[in-house]
C-alpha positions in Angstrom: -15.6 43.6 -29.4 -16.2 40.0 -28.9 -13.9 38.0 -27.3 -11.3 40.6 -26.7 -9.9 40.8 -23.3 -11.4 43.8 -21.2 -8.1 44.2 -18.6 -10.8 46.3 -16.4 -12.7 43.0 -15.5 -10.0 42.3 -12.7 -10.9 45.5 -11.4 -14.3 44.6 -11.4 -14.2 41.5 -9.9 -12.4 42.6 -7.4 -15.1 44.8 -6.3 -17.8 42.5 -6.3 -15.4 40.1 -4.2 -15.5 43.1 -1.9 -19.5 42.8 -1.4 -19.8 38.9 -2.1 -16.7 37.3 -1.5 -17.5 33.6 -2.4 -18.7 35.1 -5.9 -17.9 36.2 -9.4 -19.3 39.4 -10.8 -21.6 37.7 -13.8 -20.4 36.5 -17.2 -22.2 39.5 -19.1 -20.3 42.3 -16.9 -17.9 43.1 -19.1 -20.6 43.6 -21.7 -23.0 45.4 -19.8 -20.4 48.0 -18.4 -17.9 48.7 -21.4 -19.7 51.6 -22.6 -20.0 52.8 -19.4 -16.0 52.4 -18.9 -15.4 53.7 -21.7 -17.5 56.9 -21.2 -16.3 57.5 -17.9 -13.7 55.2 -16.6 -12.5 52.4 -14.5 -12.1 54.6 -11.1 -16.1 56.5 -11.6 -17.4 53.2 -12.4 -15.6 51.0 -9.6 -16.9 54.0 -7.2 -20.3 53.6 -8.2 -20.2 50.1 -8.5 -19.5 50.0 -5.1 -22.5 51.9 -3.6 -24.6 50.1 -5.9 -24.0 47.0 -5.0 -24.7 47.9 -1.5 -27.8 49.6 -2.1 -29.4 46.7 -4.4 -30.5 43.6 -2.8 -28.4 40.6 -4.8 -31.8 39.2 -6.3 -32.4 43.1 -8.0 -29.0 43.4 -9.2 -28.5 44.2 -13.1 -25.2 45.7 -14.6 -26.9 46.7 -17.6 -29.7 48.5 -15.7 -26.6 49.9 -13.3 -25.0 51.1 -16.3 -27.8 53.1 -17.4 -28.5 54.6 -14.3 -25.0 54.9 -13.0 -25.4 58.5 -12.3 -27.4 57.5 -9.6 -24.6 55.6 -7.7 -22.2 59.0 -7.5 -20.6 58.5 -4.0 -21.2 60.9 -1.8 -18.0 62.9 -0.6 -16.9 63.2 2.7 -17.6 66.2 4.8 -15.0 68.6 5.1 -14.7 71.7 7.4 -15.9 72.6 10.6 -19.7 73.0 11.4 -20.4 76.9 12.6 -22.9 77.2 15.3 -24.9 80.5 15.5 -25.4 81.9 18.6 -29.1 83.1 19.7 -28.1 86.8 18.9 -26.6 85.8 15.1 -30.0 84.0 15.1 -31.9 86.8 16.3 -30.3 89.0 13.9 -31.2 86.8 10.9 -34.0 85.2 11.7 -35.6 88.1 13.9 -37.9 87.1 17.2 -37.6 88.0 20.1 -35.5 85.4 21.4 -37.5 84.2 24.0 -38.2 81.0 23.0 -40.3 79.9 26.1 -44.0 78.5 26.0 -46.5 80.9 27.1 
């Protein structure tokens, strides 16, 4: 709806004073991400907002191309767990060989 307030644009702004902080996220955001906002919400789209503003050079930057391809800009989750290293017989077992890696 035209000119009705979109209480998400603070949101919004704030994340693009986290990336540029002398600027203003552009006067057609709130048009170009409602539907997005409104399909997915204010914490998916501040998430991808984020890595797409990082990933886009500011000349290439569009928020009605970002919404479109928001699926794109899913942040990648942190790594969780420990890492298990095989030793050469577990390798040997899967992977068969001899184990003797050496050059001939």
């Amino acid at each position: 709806m035209i000119g009705q307030p979109t209480p998400w644009m603070a949101t919004i702004q704030a994340v693009w004073r986290e990336r540029y902080p002398s600027g203003a996220a552009p006067a057609l955001a709130a048009k170009a991400l409602r539907g997005l906002v409104a399909r997915i919400g204010i914490e998916s789209v501040t998430a991808r907002l984020r890595v797409y503003l990082r990933a886009v050079p500011p000349m290439y930057i569009n928020l009605f191309n970002f919404a479109s391809t928001s699926d794109a800009y899913e942040p990648t989750p942190p790594l969780t767990g420990t890492a298990q290293c095989l030793t050469s017989g577990e390798l040997q077992a899967r992977y068969g060989g001899s184990g003797d890696d050496t050059p001939t």
